[in-house]
N, C-alpha and C positions, 0 to 999 in steps of 0.2 A: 252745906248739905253733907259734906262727907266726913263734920265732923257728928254729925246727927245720926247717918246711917254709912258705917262702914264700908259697905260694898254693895248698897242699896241704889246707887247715884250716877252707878256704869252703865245700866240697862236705856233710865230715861237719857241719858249723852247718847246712846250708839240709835237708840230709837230717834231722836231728833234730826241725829246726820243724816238719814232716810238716805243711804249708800253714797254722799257724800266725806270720801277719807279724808278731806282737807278739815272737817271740821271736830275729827277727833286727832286729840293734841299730838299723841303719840304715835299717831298710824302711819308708818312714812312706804307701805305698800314693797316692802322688801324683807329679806331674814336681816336679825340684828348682826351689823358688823362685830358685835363681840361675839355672838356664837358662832359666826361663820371664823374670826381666829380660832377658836376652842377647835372646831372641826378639824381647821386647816393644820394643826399640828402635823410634822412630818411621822408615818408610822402610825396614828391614828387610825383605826376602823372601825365604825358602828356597824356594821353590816350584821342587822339579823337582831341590833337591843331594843328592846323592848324600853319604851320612852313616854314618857308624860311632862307635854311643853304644860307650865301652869300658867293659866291666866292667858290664853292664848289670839283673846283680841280679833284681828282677822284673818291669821293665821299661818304669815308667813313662812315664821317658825318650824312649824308643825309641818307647811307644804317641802321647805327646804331638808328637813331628817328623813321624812319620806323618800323623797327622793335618793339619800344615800343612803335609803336598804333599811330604813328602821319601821318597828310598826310600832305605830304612833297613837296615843291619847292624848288629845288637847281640850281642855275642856276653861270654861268661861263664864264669871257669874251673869253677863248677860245676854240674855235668849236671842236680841239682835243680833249679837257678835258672832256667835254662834252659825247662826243662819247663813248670815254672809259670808262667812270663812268657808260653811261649809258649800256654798255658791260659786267663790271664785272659783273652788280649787276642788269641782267635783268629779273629777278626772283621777284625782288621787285617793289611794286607801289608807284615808287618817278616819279615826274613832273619834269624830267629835261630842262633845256634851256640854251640859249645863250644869254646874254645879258652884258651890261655893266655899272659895279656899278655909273659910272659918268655919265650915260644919258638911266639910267631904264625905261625902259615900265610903262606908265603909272597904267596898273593896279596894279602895286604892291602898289600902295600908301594906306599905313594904312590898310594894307588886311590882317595882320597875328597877331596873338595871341601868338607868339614865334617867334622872329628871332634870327639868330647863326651867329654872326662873329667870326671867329677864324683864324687871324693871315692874314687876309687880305687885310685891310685896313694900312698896316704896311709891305706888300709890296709894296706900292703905294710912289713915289717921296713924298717928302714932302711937296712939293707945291699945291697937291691936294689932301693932308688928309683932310684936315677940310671941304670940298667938298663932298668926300667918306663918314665921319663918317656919317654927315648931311643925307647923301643919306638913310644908313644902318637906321638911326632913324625914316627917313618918310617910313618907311615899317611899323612898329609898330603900330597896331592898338588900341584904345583909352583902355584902360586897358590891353592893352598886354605891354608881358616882352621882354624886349633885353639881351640875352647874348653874351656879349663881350671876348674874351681870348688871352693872348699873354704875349709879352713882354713889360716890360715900362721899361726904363732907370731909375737910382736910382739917375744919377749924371747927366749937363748938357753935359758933355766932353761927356760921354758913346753914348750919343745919336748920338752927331755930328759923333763921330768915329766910328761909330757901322758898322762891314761886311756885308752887306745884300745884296740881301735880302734873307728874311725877316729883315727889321730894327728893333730897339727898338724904342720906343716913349716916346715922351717926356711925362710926364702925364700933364701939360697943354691942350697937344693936344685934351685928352680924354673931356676937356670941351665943346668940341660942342655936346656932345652928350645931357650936360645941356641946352645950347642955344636953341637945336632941341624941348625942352617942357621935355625932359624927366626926373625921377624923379629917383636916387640913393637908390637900395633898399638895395645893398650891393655888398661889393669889397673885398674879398679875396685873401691875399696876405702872404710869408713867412713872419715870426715875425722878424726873425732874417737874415737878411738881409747883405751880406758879398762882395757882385757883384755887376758888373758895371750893370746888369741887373736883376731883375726879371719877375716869372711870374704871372702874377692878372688871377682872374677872376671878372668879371664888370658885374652886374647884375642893370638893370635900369627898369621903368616902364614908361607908358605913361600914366596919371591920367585919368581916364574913367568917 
């Protein structure tokens, strides 16, 4: 299905779990441990950026920036995920929507001072990552940061063979996000490396 419809195949999964999170693959009902490192840098403070989590699922993400003072846009190609996210967590002031990373609403372009991908550009076919990343990049406004999180493949085999999704990626792939103008502030990854996969996190900038 998802190699048929890109990001047509999110909506009927999140509709099927009918608020069941065990039965979506990826939902483990917390902020992702790699964005809660990015945060936790010492010296770090969002307080007051202005933030778009993509692909925001149920909305952890998006609940945990909130909370340390950001105003938040999360938004998700499917209308369930949406719903629910905005359910759990309707105590908090996140913008959530519906929209889809391969043919975004125009206002998101260069509107945010932080964007958050984490791990969803990397459930997308492969045919239309370099599309998606591209996409995730033109949000980034002119001195804002992107942070990227997930999985790269170490090897090419891993990649081709990888169970998903979520796939691994190839890290070639990650160069659109150089293409997109953006500038490598840093990429954090184990030293010691033993798997067909790791996990990075990809911190970029847009030169202001």
């Amino acid at each position: 299905m998802a190699d048929a419809e890109a990001t047509g195949w999110f909506e009927p999964l999140y509709a099927r779990a009918d608020g069941d999170a065990g039965a979506v693959p990826w939902a483990r009902q917390a902020p992702s441990p790699l964005l809660l490192q990015w945060l936790d840098q010492p010296g770090l403070d969002v307080t007051g950026a202005d933030v778009l989590v993509v692909g925001c699922g149920l909305g952890d993400d998006a609940a945990e920036l909130t909370r340390r003072g950001c105003r938040v846009t999360a938004f998700d190609v499917a209308p369930s995920a949406v719903a629910w996210a905005r359910q759990r967590f309707a105590d908090l002031d996140v913008s959530w929507e519906v929209a889809d990373l391969l043919d975004l609403p125009a206002h998101h372009a260069a509107a945010y001072g932080l964007v958050v991908e984490v791990r969803t550009v990397q459930s997308l076919p492969e045919r239309v990552r370099g599309d998606a990343l591209a996409a995730v990049a033109a949000c980034v406004a002119p001195g804002g940061v992107l942070v990227h999180a997930g999985l790269v493949a170490t090897n090419p085999r891993a990649a081709l063979t990888w169970d998903g999704p979520p796939w691994a990626l190839q890290p070639d792939e990650l160069r659109a996000y150089d293409r997109a103008g953006l500038r490598r502030l840093d990429l954090v990854h184990p030293t010691d490396v033993d798997a067909d996969a790791m996990e990075v996190v990809l911190t970029m900038e847009r030169p202001g």
